[in-house]
mmCIF file of the C-alpha atoms, coordinates in Angstrom:
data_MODEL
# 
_entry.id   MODEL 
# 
loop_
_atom_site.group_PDB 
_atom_site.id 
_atom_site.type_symbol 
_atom_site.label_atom_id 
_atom_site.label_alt_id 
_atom_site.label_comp_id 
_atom_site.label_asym_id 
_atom_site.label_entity_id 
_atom_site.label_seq_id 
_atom_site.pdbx_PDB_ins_code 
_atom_site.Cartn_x 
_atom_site.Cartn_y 
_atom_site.Cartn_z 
_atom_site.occupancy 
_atom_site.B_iso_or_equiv 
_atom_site.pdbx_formal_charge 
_atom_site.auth_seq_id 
_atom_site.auth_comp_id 
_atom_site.auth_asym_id 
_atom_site.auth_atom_id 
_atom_site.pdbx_PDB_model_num 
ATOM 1   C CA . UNK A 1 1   ? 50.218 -9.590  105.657 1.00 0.00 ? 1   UNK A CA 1 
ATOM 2   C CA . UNK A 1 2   ? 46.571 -11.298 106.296 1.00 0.00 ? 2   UNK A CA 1 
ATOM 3   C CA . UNK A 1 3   ? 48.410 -14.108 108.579 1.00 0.00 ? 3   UNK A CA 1 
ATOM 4   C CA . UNK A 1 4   ? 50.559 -11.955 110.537 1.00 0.00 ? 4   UNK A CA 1 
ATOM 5   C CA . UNK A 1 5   ? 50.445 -12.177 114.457 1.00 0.00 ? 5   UNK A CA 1 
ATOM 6   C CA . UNK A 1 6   ? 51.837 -8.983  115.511 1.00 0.00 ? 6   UNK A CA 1 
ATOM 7   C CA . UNK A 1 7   ? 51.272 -6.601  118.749 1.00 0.00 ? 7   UNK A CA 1 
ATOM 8   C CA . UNK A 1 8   ? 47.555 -6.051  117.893 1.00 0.00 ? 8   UNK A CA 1 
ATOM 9   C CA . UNK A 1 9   ? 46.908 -9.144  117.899 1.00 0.00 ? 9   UNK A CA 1 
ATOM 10  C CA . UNK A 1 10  ? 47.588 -10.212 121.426 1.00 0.00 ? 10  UNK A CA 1 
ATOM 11  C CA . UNK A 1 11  ? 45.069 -9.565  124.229 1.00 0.00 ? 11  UNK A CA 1 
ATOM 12  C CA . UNK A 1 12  ? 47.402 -8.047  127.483 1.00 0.00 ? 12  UNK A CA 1 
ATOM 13  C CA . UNK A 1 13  ? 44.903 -6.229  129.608 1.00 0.00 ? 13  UNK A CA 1 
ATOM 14  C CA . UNK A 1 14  ? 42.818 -7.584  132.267 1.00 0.00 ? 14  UNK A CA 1 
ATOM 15  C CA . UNK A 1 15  ? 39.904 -5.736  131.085 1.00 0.00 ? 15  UNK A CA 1 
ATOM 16  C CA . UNK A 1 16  ? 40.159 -7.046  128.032 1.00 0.00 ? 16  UNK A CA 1 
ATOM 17  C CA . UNK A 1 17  ? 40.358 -10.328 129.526 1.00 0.00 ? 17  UNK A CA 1 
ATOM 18  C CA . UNK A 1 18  ? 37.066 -9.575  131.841 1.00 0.00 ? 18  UNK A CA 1 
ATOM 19  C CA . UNK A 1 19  ? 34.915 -8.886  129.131 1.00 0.00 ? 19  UNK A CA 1 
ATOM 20  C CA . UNK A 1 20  ? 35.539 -12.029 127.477 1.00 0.00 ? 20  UNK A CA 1 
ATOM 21  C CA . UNK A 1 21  ? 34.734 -14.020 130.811 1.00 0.00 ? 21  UNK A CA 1 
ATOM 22  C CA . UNK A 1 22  ? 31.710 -11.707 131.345 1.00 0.00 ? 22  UNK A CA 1 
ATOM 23  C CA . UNK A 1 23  ? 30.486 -12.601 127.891 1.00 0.00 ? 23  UNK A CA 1 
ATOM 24  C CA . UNK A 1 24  ? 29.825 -16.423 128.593 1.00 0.00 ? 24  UNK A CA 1 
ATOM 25  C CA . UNK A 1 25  ? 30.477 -17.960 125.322 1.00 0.00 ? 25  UNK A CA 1 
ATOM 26  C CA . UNK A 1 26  ? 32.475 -20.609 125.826 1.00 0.00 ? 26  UNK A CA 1 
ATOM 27  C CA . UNK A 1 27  ? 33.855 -24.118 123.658 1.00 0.00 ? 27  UNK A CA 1 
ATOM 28  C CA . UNK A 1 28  ? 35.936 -26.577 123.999 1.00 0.00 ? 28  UNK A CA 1 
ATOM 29  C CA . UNK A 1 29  ? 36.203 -29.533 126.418 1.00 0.00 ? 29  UNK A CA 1 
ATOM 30  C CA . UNK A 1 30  ? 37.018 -30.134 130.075 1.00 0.00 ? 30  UNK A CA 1 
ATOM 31  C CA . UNK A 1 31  ? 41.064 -29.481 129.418 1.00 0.00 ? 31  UNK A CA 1 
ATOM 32  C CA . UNK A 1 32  ? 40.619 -26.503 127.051 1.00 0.00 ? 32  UNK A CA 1 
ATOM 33  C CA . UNK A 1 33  ? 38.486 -23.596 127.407 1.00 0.00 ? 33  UNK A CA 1 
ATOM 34  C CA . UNK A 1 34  ? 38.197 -21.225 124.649 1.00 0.00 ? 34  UNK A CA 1 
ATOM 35  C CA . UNK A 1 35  ? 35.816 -18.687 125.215 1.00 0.00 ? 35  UNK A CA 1 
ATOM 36  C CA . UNK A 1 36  ? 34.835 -15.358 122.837 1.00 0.00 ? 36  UNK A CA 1 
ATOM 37  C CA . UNK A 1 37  ? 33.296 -11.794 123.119 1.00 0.00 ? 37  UNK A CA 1 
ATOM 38  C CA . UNK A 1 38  ? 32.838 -9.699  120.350 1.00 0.00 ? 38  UNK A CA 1 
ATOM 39  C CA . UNK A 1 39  ? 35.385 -6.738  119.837 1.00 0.00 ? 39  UNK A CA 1 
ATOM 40  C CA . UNK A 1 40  ? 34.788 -3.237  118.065 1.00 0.00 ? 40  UNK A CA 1 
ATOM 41  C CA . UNK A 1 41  ? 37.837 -4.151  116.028 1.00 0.00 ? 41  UNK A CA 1 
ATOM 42  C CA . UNK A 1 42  ? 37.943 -5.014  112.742 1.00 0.00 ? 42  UNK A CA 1 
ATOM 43  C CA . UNK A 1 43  ? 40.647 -8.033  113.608 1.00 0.00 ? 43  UNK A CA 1 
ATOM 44  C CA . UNK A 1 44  ? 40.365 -10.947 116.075 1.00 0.00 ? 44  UNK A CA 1 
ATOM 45  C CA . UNK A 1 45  ? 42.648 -10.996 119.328 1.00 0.00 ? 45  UNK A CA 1 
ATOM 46  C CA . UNK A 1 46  ? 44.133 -13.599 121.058 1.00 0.00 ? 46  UNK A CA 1 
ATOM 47  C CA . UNK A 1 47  ? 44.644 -14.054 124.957 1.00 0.00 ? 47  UNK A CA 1 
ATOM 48  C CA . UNK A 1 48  ? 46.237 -17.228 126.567 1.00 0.00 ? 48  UNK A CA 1 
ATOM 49  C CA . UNK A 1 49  ? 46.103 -18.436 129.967 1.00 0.00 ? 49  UNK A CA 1 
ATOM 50  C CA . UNK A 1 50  ? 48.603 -21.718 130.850 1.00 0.00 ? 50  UNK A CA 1 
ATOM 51  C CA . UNK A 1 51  ? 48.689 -21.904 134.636 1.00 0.00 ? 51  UNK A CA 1 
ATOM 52  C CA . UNK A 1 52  ? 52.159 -23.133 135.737 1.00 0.00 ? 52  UNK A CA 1 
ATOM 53  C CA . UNK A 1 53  ? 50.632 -25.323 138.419 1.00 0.00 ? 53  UNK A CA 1 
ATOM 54  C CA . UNK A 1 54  ? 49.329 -27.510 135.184 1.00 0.00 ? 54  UNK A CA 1 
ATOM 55  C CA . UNK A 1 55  ? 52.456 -27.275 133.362 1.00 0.00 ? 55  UNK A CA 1 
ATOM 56  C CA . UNK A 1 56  ? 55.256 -26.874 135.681 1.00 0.00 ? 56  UNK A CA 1 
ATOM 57  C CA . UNK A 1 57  ? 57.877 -25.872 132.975 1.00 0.00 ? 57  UNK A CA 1 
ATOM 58  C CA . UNK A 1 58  ? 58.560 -22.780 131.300 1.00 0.00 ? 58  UNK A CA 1 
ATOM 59  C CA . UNK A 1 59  ? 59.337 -24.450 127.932 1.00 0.00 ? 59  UNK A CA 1 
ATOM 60  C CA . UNK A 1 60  ? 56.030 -26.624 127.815 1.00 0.00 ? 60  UNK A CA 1 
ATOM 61  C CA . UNK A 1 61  ? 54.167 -23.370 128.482 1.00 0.00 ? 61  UNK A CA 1 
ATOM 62  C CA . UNK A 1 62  ? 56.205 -21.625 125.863 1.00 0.00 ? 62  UNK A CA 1 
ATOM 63  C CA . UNK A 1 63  ? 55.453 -24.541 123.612 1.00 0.00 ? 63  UNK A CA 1 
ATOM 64  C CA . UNK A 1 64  ? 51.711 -24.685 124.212 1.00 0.00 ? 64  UNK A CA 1 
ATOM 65  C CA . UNK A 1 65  ? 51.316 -20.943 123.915 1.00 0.00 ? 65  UNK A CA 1 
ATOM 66  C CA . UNK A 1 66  ? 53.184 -20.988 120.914 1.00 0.00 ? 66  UNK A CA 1 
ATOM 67  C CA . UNK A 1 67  ? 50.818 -24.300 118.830 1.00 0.00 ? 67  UNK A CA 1 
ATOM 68  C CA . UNK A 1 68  ? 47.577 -22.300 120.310 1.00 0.00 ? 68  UNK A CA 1 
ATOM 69  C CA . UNK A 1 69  ? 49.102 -18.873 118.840 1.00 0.00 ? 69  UNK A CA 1 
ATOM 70  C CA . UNK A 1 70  ? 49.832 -21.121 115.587 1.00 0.00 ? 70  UNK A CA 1 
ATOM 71  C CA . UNK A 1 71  ? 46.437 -22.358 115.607 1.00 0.00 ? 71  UNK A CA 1 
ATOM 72  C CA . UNK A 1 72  ? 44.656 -18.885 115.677 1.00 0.00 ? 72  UNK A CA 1 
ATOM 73  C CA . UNK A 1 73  ? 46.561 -16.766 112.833 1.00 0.00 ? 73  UNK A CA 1 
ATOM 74  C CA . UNK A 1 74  ? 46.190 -19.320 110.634 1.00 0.00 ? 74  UNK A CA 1 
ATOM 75  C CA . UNK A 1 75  ? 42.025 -18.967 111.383 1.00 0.00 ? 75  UNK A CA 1 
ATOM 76  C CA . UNK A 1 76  ? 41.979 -15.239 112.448 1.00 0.00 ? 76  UNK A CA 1 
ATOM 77  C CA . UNK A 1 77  ? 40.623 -14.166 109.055 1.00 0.00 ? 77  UNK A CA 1 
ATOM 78  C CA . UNK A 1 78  ? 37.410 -15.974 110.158 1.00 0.00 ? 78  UNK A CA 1 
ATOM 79  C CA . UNK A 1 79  ? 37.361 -14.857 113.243 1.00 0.00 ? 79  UNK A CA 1 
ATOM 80  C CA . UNK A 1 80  ? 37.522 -11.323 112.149 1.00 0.00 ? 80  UNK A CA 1 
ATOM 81  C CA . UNK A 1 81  ? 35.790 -8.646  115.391 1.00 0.00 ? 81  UNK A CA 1 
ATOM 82  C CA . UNK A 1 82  ? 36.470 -11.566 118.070 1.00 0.00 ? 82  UNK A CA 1 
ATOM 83  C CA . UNK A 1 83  ? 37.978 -11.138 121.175 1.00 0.00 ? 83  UNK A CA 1 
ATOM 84  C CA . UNK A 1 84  ? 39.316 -15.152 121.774 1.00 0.00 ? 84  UNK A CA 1 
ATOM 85  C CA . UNK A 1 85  ? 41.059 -16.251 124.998 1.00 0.00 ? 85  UNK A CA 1 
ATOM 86  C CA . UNK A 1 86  ? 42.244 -19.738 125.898 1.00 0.00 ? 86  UNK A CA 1 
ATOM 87  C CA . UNK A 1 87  ? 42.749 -21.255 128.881 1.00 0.00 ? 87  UNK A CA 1 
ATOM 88  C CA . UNK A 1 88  ? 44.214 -24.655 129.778 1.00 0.00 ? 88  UNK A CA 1 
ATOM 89  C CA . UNK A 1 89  ? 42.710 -26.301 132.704 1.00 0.00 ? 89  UNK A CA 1 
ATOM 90  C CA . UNK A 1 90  ? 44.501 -29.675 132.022 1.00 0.00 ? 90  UNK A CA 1 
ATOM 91  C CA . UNK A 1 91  ? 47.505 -31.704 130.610 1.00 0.00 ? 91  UNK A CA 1 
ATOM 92  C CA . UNK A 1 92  ? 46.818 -32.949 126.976 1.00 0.00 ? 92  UNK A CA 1 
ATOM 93  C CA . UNK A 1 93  ? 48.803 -34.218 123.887 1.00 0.00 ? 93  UNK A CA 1 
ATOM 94  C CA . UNK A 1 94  ? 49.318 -31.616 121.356 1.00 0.00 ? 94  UNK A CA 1 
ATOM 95  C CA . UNK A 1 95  ? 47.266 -32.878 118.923 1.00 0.00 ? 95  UNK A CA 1 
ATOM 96  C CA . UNK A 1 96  ? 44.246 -32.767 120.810 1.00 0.00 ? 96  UNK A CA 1 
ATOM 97  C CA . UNK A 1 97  ? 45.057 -29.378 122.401 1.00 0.00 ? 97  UNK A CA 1 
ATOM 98  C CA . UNK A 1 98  ? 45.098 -27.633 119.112 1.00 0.00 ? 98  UNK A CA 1 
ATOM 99  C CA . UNK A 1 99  ? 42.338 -29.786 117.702 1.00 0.00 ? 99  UNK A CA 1 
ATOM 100 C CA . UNK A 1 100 ? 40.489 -28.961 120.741 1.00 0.00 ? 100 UNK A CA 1 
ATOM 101 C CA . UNK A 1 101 ? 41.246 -25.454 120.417 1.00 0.00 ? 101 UNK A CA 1 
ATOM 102 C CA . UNK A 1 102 ? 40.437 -24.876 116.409 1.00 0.00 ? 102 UNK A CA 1 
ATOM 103 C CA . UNK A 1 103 ? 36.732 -26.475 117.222 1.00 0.00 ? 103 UNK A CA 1 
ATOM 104 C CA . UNK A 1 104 ? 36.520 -24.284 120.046 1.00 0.00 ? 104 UNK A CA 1 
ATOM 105 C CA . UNK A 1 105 ? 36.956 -21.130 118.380 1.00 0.00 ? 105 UNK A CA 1 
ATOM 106 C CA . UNK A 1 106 ? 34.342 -21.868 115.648 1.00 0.00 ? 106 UNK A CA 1 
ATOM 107 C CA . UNK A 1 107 ? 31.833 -22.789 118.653 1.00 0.00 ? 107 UNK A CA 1 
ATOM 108 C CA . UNK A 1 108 ? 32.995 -19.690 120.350 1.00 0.00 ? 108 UNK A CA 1 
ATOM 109 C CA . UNK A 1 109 ? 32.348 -18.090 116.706 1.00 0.00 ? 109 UNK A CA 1 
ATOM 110 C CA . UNK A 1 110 ? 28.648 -19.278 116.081 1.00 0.00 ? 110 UNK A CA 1 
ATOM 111 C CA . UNK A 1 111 ? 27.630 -18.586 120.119 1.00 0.00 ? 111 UNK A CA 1 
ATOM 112 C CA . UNK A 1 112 ? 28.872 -14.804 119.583 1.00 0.00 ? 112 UNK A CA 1 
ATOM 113 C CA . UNK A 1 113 ? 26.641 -14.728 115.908 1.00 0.00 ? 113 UNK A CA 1 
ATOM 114 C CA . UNK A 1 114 ? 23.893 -16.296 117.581 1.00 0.00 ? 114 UNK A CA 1 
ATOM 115 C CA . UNK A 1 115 ? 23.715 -13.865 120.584 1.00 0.00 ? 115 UNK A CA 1 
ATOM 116 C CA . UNK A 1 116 ? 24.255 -10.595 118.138 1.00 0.00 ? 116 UNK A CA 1 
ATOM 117 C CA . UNK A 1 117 ? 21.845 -12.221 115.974 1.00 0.00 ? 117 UNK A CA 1 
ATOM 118 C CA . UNK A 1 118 ? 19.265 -12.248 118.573 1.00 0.00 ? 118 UNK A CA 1 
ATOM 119 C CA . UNK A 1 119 ? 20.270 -8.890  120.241 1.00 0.00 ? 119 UNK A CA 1 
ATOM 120 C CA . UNK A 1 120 ? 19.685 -7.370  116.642 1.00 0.00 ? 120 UNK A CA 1 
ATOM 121 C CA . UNK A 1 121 ? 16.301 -8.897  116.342 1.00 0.00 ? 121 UNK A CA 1 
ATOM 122 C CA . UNK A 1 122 ? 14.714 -7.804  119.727 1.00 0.00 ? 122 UNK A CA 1 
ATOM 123 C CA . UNK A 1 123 ? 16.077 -4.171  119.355 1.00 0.00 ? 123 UNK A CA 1 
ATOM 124 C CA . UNK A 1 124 ? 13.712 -4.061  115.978 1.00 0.00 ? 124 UNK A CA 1 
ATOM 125 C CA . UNK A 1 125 ? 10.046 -2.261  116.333 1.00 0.00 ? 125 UNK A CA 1 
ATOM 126 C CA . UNK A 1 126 ? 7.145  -4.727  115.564 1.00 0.00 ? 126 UNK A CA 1 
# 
């Protein structure tokens, strides 16, 4: 099942959540931020943040959580060894929040290849 989203998948630990914000890779807009960190995994995970001060509901959260959720295991083969959290710092229209989100993650993607990319090449003798 290469599009399932099952317990693996789904970031729950603080530290987990840390290293991604300690990592600094980060796409989106002003209302989304998806940032990324690499993982030792050989699958992406996903972690959501949808502060209830911006949506005050539990079914709009539910909802948003469940298009961004949507969003990523249709892409996770792509974003294979990715650690991926989201976090919605304002109200948007759907549309834009998961169109926000998919460009995000691929921003997120090429910031993490560019950064291992140049790790890689300073750790090489001259």
């Amino acid at each position: 099942m290469p599009f399932a989203f099952g317990r693996q998948m789904k970031m729950r630990k603080t530290d987990e959540f840390s290293s991604v914000f300690r990592f600094r890779c980060v796409g989106g807009d002003g209302n989304l931020a998806v940032m990324a960190a690499p993982n030792s995994l050989k699958h992406a995970r996903l972690g959501l943040i949808v502060p209830k001060r911006i949506v005050a509901d539990a079914v709009g959260r539910n909802r948003i959580k469940r298009l961004l959720r949507e969003a990523f295991r249709l892409r996770q083969d792509e974003l294979a060894g990715l650690d991926i959290v989201a976090q919605l710092k304002a109200a948007m229209s759907e549309d834009s929040l998961v169109e926000t989100f998919r460009t995000g993650m691929f921003q997120c993607k090429a910031c993490v290849e560019k950064r291992s990319l140049s790790a890689a090449s300073s750790c090489q003798p001259a």
